[in-house]
N, C-alpha and C positions, 0 to 999 in steps of 0.2 A: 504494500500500500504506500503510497506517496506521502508526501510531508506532508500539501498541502492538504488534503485528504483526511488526513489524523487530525491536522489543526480544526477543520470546519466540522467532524465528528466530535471532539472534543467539546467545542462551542453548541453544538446544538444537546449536546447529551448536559455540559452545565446549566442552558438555561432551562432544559425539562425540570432538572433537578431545583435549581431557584425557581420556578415557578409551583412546580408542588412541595417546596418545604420553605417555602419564604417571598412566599406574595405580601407584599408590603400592604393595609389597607388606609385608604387617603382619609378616612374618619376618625380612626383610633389613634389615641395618645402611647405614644410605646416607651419604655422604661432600660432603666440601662441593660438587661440580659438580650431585648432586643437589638439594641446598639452593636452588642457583640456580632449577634446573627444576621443581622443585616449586613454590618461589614462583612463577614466573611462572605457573601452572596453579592457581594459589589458588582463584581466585571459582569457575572451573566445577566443582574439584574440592571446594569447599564447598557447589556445590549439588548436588553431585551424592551428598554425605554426606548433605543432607536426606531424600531417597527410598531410599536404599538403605545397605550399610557400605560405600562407599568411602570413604578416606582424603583430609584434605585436608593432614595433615602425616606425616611418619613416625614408627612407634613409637619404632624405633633408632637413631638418630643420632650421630654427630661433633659435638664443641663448633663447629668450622668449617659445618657442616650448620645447625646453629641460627642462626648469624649471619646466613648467608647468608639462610637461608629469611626470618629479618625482613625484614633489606635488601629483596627483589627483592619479598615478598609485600606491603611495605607502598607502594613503588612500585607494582603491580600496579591495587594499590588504586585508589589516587591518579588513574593511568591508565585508569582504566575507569569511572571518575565523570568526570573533567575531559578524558578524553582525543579525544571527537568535538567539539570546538568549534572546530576549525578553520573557513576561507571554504569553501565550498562554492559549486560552479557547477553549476547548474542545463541 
């Protein structure tokens, strides 16, 4: 299978995944355990804001909700650039 191939199964199998375990909803106040969850579901639920109105952060929020969502979403980040360079064995 090709690169590019892996990269756009990967993407579409993350935002399945963010979309059923971490649908943001634009009513609800979310507190800082969701901050965490949320961040960790950044990228797919940022691309999944490009096609459609899903949410990649919450409208209502916790000052603790804020921090957290940096924290883990800027990890996240970091983790999904840098994070396949491990040995691999063939």
């Amino acid at each position: 299978m090709g690169c590019l191939t892996r990269i756009c199964i990967y993407i579409a199998v993350s935002c399945l995944v963010g979309w059923l375990l971490c649908d943001i909803n634009p009513e609800k106040t979310y507190t800082w355990y969701s901050g965490i969850w949320h961040g960790l579901f950044f990228v797919p639920n940022l691309i999944r804001s490009w096609f459609g109105d899903a949410l990649y952060k919450a409208n209502y929020y916790t000052d603790a909700y804020n921090v957290w969502w940096w924290i883990t979403t800027i990890m996240s980040c970091i983790s999904t650039i840098f994070g396949g360079g491990g040995k691999r064995y063939n």
